[in-house]
N, C-alpha and C positions, 0 to 999 in steps of 0.2 A: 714391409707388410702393410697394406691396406686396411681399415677397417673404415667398416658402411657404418650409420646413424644404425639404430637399433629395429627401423622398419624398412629397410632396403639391403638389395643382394648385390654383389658382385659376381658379374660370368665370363667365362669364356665361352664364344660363340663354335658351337660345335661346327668339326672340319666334317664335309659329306661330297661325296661325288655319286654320279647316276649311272647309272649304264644304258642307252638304246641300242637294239641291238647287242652288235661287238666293239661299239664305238663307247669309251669314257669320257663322262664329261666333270672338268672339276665343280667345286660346286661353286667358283666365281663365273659361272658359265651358266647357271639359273639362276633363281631367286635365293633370294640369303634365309639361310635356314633360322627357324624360332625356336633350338632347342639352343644349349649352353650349359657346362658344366660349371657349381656353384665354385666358385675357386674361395668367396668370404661370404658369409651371412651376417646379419646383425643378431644382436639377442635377444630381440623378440620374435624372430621367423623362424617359420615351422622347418623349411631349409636345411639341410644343413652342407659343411663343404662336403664335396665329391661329388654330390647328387646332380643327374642331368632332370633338368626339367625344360617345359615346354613353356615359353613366356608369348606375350602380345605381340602382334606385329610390330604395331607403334609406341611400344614401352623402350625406358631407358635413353639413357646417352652414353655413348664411346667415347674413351678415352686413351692414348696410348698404357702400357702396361710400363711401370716404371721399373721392372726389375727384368724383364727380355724387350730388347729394343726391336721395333719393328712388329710386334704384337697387338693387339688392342681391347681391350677388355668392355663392357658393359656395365652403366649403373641402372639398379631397376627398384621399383616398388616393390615391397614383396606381393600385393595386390593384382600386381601384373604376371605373377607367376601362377598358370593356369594347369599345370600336371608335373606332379613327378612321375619319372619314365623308370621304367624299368622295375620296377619294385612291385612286391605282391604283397 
Protein backbone atom coordinates (compact mmCIF):
# COMPACT_ATOMS: atom_id res chain seq x y z
CA UNK A 1 0.00 0.00 0.00
CA UNK A 2 0.98 3.43 -0.85
CA UNK A 3 0.62 6.42 1.30
CA UNK A 4 0.84 10.20 -0.01
CA UNK A 5 2.40 13.16 2.43
CA UNK A 6 -0.56 14.41 4.36
CA UNK A 7 -1.36 17.22 1.40
CA UNK A 8 -1.54 14.94 -1.79
CA UNK A 9 -3.87 12.33 -3.37
CA UNK A 10 -3.13 9.37 -5.18
CA UNK A 11 -5.45 8.24 -8.42
CA UNK A 12 -6.33 6.29 -10.89
CA UNK A 13 -6.97 7.97 -14.12
CA UNK A 14 -10.45 7.23 -14.89
CA UNK A 15 -11.04 4.57 -18.19
CA UNK A 16 -13.65 6.44 -20.77
CA UNK A 17 -14.57 5.76 -24.24
CA UNK A 18 -16.96 8.22 -26.63
CA UNK A 19 -19.11 7.25 -29.17
CA UNK A 20 -19.65 9.39 -32.71
CA UNK A 21 -22.22 8.20 -34.24
CA UNK A 22 -22.05 4.02 -34.20
CA UNK A 23 -18.39 4.16 -34.14
CA UNK A 24 -16.46 3.64 -30.34
CA UNK A 25 -13.74 5.23 -29.69
CA UNK A 26 -11.35 4.29 -26.69
CA UNK A 27 -10.36 6.87 -24.73
CA UNK A 28 -6.56 6.37 -25.75
CA UNK A 29 -8.03 7.73 -29.07
CA UNK A 30 -8.81 11.41 -27.55
CA UNK A 31 -7.54 13.41 -24.94
CA UNK A 32 -6.75 11.78 -21.54
CA UNK A 33 -9.50 12.34 -19.40
CA UNK A 34 -9.08 14.73 -15.89
CA UNK A 35 -11.21 12.74 -13.65
CA UNK A 36 -9.49 9.72 -11.45
CA UNK A 37 -10.72 7.59 -8.73
CA UNK A 38 -9.06 8.45 -5.24
CA UNK A 39 -7.30 4.93 -4.74
CA UNK A 40 -5.11 6.95 -1.32
CA UNK A 41 -5.65 10.40 0.35
CA UNK A 42 -3.43 11.88 2.78
CA UNK A 43 -4.71 13.09 6.29
CA UNK A 44 -5.30 16.31 5.67
CA UNK A 45 -7.55 16.09 2.42
CA UNK A 46 -11.01 16.62 2.09
CA UNK A 47 -10.68 13.41 -0.39
CA UNK A 48 -11.40 10.57 0.54
CA UNK A 49 -10.68 6.78 -1.07
CA UNK A 50 -13.36 5.88 -3.72
CA UNK A 51 -14.24 9.27 -4.67
CA UNK A 52 -13.96 10.16 -8.37
CA UNK A 53 -12.94 13.66 -8.73
CA UNK A 54 -12.07 16.16 -11.36
CA UNK A 55 -8.19 17.28 -11.16
CA UNK A 56 -6.00 19.95 -13.43
CA UNK A 57 -4.94 19.25 -16.61
CA UNK A 58 -1.38 19.80 -15.54
CA UNK A 59 -1.37 18.41 -12.08
CA UNK A 60 0.44 15.35 -10.75
CA UNK A 61 3.08 12.90 -11.84
CA UNK A 62 2.69 9.12 -13.05
CA UNK A 63 4.03 6.60 -11.73
CA UNK A 64 3.71 2.79 -12.41
CA UNK A 65 1.22 1.18 -9.70
CA UNK A 66 3.45 -1.29 -7.63
CA UNK A 67 0.82 -3.87 -6.89
CA UNK A 68 -0.81 -4.37 -10.76
CA UNK A 69 1.94 -4.37 -13.25
CA UNK A 70 1.31 -2.58 -16.31
CA UNK A 71 -1.16 0.07 -14.59
CA UNK A 72 -0.19 3.56 -13.66
CA UNK A 73 -1.24 5.58 -11.02
CA UNK A 74 -1.06 9.70 -10.45
CA UNK A 75 0.44 11.78 -7.70
CA UNK A 76 -1.32 15.05 -7.07
CA UNK A 77 -1.74 18.17 -4.80
CA UNK A 78 -4.86 17.99 -3.20
CA UNK A 79 -4.99 21.85 -4.50
CA UNK A 80 -5.24 20.40 -7.74
CA UNK A 81 -8.33 18.56 -7.07
CA UNK A 82 -11.05 20.84 -8.59
CA UNK A 83 -14.61 18.78 -7.94
CA UNK A 84 -15.73 15.84 -6.52
CA UNK A 85 -18.06 14.05 -9.11
CA UNK A 86 -20.87 12.42 -8.28
CA UNK A 87 -21.97 13.43 -4.90
CA UNK A 88 -24.94 15.60 -3.86
Amino acid sequence: MISPRPDYVILRRAETSYKIGSIYLPGSAKEVPHEGEVVSAGSDCVVKEGQTILFASFAGEEFPDPNNEGEWLILIEQKFCLAILGEV
